[in-house]
C-alpha positions as CSV (number, residue, x, y, z in Angstrom):
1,X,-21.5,-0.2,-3.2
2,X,-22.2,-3.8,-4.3
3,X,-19.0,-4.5,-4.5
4,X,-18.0,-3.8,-1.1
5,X,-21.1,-5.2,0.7
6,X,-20.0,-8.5,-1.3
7,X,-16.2,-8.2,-0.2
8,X,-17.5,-7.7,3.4
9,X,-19.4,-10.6,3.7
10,X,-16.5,-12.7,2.0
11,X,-13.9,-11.2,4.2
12,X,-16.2,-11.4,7.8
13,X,-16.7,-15.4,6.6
14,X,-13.3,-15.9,5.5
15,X,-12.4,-14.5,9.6
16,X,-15.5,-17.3,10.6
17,X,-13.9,-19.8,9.3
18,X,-10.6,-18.9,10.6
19,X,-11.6,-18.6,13.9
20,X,-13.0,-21.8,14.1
21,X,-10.7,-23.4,12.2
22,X,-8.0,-21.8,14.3
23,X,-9.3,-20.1,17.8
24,X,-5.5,-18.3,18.2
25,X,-6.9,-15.9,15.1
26,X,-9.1,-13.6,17.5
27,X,-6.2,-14.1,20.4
28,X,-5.4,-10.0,21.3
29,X,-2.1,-10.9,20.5
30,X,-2.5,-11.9,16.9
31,X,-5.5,-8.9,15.8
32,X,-2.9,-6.4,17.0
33,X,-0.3,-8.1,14.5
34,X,-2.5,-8.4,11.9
35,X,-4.0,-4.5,13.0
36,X,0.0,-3.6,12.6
37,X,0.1,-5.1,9.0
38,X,-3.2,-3.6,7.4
39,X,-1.7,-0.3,8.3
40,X,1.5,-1.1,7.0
41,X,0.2,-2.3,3.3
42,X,-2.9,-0.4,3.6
43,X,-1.5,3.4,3.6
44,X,0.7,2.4,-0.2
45,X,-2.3,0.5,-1.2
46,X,-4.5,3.2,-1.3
47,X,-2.0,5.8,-3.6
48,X,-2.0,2.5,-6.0
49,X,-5.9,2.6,-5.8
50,X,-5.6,6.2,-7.4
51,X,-3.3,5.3,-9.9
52,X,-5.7,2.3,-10.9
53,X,-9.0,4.4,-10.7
54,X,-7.0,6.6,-13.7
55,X,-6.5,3.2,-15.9
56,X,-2.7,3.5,-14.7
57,X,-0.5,1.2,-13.0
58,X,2.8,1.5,-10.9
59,X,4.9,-1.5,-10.7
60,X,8.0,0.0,-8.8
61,X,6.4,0.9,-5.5
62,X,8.6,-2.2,-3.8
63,X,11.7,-1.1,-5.8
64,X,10.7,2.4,-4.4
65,X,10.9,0.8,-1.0
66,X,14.1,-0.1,-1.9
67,X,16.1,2.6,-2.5
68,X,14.7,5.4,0.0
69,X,14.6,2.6,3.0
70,X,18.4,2.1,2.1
71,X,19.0,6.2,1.9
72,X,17.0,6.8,5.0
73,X,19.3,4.3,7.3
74,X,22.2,5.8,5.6
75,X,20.8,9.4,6.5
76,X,20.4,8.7,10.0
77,X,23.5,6.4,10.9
78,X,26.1,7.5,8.6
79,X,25.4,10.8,7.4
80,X,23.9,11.8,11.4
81,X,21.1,13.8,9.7
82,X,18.1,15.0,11.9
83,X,15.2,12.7,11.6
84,X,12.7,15.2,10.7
85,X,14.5,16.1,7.4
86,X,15.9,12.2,6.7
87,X,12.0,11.1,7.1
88,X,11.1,14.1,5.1
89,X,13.5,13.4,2.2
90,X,12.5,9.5,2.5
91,X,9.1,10.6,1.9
92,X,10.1,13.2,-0.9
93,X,12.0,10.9,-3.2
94,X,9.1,8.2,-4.1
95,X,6.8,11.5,-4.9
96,X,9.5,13.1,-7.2
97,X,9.7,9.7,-9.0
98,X,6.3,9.3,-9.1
99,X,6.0,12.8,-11.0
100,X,9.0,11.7,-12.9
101,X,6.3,8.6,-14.1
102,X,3.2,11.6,-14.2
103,X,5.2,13.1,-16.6
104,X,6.4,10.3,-18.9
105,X,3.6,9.0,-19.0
106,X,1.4,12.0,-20.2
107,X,3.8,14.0,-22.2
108,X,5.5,11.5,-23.7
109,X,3.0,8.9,-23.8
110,X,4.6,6.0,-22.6
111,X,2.6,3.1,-21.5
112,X,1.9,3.4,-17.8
113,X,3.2,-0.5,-17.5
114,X,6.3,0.2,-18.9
115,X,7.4,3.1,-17.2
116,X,6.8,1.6,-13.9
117,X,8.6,-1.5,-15.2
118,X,11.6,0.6,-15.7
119,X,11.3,2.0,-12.6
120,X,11.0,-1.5,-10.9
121,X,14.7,-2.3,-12.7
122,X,16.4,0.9,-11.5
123,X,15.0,1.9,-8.5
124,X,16.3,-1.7,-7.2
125,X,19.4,-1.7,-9.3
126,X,20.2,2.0,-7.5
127,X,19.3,1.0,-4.1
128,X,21.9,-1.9,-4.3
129,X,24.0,0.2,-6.2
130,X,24.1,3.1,-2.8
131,X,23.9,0.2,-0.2
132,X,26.8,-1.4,-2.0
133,X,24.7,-4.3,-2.1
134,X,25.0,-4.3,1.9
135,X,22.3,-4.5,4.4
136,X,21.3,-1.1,6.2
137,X,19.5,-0.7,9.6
138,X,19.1,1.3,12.9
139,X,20.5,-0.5,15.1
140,X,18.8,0.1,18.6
141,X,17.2,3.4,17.0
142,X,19.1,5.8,19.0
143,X,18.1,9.8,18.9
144,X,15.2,8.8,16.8
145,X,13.3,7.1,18.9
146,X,9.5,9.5,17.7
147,X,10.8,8.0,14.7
148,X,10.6,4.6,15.4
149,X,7.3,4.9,18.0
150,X,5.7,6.0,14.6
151,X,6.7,2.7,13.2
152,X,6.0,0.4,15.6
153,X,5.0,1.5,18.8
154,X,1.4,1.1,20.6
155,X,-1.4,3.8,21.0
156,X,-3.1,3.3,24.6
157,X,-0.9,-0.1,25.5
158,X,-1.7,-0.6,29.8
159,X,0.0,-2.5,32.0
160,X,-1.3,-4.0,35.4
161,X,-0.1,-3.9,38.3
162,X,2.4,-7.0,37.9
163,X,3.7,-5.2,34.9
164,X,1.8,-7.6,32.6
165,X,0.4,-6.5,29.7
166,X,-3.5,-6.2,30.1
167,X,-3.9,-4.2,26.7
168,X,-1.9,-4.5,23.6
169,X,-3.0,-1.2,22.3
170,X,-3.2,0.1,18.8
171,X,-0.6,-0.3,16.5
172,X,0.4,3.2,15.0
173,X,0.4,2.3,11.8
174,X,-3.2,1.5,12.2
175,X,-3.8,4.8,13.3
176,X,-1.7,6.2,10.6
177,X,-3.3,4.4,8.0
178,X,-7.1,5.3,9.6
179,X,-6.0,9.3,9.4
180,X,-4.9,8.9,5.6
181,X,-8.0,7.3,5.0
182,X,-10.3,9.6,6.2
183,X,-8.5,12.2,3.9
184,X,-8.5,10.2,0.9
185,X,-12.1,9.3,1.7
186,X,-12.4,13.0,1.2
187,X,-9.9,13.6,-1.5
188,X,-12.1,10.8,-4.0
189,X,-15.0,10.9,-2.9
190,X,-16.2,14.3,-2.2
191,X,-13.6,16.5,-3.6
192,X,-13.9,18.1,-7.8
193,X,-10.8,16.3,-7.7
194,X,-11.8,12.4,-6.9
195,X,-14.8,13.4,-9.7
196,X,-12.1,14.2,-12.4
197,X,-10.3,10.9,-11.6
198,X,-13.0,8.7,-11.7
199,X,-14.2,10.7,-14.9
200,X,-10.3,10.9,-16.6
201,X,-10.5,6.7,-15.6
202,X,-14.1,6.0,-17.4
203,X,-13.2,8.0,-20.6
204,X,-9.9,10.1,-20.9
205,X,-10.3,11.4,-24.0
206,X,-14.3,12.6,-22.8
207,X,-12.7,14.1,-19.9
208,X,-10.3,15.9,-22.0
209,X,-13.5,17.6,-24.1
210,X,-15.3,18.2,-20.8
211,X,-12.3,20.8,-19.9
212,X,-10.6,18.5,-17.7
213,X,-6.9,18.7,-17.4
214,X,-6.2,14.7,-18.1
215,X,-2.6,15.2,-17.9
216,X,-2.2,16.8,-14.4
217,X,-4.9,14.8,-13.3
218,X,-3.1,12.0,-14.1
219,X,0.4,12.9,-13.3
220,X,-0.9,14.1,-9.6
221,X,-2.6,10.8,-9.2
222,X,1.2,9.4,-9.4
223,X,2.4,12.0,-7.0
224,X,-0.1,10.7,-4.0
225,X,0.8,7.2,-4.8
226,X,4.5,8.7,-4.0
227,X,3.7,10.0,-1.1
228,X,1.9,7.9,0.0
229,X,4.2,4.8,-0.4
230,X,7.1,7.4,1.1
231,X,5.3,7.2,3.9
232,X,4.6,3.8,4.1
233,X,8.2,2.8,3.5
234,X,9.5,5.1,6.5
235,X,7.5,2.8,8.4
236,X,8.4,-0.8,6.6
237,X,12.0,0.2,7.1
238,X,11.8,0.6,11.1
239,X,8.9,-1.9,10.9
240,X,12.1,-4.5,9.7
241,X,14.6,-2.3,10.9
242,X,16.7,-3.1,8.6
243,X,16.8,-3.1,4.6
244,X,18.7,-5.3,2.1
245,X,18.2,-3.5,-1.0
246,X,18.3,-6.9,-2.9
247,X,15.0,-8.1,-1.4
248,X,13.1,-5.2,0.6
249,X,9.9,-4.5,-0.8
250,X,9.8,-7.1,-2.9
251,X,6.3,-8.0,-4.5
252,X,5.0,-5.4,-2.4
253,X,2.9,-3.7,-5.6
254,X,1.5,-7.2,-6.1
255,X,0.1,-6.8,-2.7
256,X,-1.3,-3.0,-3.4
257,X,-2.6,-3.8,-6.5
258,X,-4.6,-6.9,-5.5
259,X,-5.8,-5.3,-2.7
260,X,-7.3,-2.6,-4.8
261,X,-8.6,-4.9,-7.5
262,X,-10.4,-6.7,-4.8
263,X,-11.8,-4.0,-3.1
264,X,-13.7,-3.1,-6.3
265,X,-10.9,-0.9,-8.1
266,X,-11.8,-1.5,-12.0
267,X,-8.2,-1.9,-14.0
268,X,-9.8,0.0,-16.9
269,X,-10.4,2.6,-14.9
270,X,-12.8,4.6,-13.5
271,X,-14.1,2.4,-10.7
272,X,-13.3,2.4,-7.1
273,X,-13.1,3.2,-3.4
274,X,-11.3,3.9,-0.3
275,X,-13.7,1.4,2.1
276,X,-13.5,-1.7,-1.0
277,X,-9.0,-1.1,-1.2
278,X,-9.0,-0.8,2.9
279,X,-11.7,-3.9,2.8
280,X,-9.1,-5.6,0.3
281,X,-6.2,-5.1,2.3
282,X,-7.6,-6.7,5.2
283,X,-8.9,-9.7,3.2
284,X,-5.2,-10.6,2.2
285,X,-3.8,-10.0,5.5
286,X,-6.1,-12.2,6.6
287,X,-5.5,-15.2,3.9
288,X,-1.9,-14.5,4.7
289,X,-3.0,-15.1,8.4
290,X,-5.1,-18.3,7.8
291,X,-1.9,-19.7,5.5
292,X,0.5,-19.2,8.7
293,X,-2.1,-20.5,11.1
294,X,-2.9,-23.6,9.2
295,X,0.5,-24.5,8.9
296,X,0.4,-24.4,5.1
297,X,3.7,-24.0,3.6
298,X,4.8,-20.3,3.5
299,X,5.7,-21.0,-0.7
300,X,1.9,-20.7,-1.5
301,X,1.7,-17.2,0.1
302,X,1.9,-16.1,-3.6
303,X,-0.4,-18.7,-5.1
304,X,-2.8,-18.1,-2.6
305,X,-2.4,-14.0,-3.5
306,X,-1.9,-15.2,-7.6
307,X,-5.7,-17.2,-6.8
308,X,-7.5,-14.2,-5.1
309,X,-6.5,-11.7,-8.0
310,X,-7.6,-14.0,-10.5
311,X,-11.3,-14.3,-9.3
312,X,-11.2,-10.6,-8.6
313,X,-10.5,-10.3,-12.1
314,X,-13.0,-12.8,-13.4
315,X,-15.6,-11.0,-11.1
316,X,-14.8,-7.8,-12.1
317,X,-15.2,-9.3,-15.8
318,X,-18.2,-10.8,-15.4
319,X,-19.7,-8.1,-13.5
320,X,-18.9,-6.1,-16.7
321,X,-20.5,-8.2,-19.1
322,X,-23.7,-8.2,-17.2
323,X,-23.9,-4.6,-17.0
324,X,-23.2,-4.3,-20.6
325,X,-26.0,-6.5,-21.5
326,X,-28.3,-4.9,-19.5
């Protein structure tokens, strides 16, 4: 809980400061962008939360973007599948990968860091491979329009009577990303499920003695961060509405893996929450804000992200050695 009071206060400061600095950053226009993105990189964010709460980590969730963004838009513009079962599949294939890395990891026993490593070469190397190294898109969305509402349409937008817009509304990815929450609020923190993966992350082979199944624990922990960032990439794709399989998703587990480190998510495992990843996300959204607003040069997007993960680290490190000499 210390954790996230302390992110909280850093992030409502950090939004101070950016609002004076910058009055433009509380303008409706730009909190309903910035609403938009949270729920974009928050919904992935949290499945990488669960994989990090386990001691794992997944380093293919952009690749994983990749390749079922690039098989989606071929799905729906040249193979004129329904959108129900082309979302469905889009959705499907980052979860069988991600029990493909559940299983690897625990029955083989492959470090979870080189797995995903793997998975970061092929995935990408097979999305460019489908796409024939072309770009894929949707063009104006046509007889999949729900799909694309989902994506990037407003929840409660008004109009007045000149046509103007007198409320942006809520982004649905926001909403999305509020409803997965609540259910992984549940899932970890009130479930005998979110117990064994906190327990499996503090001490696997403890766990193991306590009658816990480690391995399926583990292995379903890599599952929800599948479907979880199947969803999420449904909604990148019509989000960009269109995917080069070369660069789509790039860096993105970066960006779910700092936001879970600074929301309070231990990488040995064992330690975290939904409120301190969702917390997280929103403090990098809103760096990457302040960088735009500032004019600072777009290049140090990454060494601003590179900085915050580093003192999140050293926090989380220090943090540790206190409690261990107390």
């Amino acid at each position: 809980m210390k954790k996230e009071l302390g992110i909280s206060i850093l992030l409502l400061a950090l939004c101070v400061v950016t609002a004076i600095l910058n009055p433009k950053f509380i303008s409706p226009v730009n909190l309903t962008n910035m609403a938009n993105v949270v729920g974009l990189f928050g919904i992935f964010s949290l499945g990488l939360g669960l994989v990090i709460i386990t001691g794992g980590i997944d380093l293919s969730v952009g690749s994983m973007f990749a390749l079922s963004g690039v098989l989606l838009a071929m799905a729906l513009k040249e193979w004129n599948w329904v959108w129900p079962i082309a979302a469905l599949a889009a959705i499907a294939i980052p979860m069988v990968l991600g029990w493909g890395h559940g299983w690897l990891i625990t029955r083989m026993r492959i470090q979870p860091f080189i797995i995903t490593l793997c998975g970061l070469l092929l995935y990408r190397g097979l999305a460019r491979f489908v796409a024939g190294d072309n770009t894929k898109g949707f063009g104006n969305a046509e007889g999949f329009e729900s799909l694309r509402f989902l994506a990037a349409g407003r929840l409660f937008r008004t109009l007045d009577a000149a046509g103007n817009t007198r409320f942006e509304g809520i982004p649905m990815p926001f909403v999305i990303l509020v409803v997965v929450s609540v259910v992984m609020w549940f899932v970890l923190h009130r479930s005998v499920y979110g117990r064994y993966l906190l327990a499996v992350g503090r001490n696997e082979e403890a766990a193991r003695f306590s009658g816990i199944n480690t391995r399926r624990v583990i292995a379903s922990s890599y599952v929800i961060a599948g479907l979880l960032t199947g969803i999420a990439g449904v909604l990148f794709a019509f989000y960009t509405n269109s995917i080069s399989p070369s660069n789509h998703g790039n860096f993105f587990e970066l960006y779910g893996i700092a936001a879970a480190v600074l929301g309070g998510c231990s990488l040995r495992g064992g330690e975290g929450s939904v409120i301190g990843i969702l917390i997280g996300t929103a403090l990098l959204q809103v760096l990457q804000n302040l960088v735009n607003l500032l004019g600072i040069p777009s290049s140090l997007n990454f060494a601003v992200m590179g900085a915050v993960v580093l003192m999140g680290v050293l926090a989380d490190q220090l943090l540790q050695k206190r409690g261990t000499a107390k």
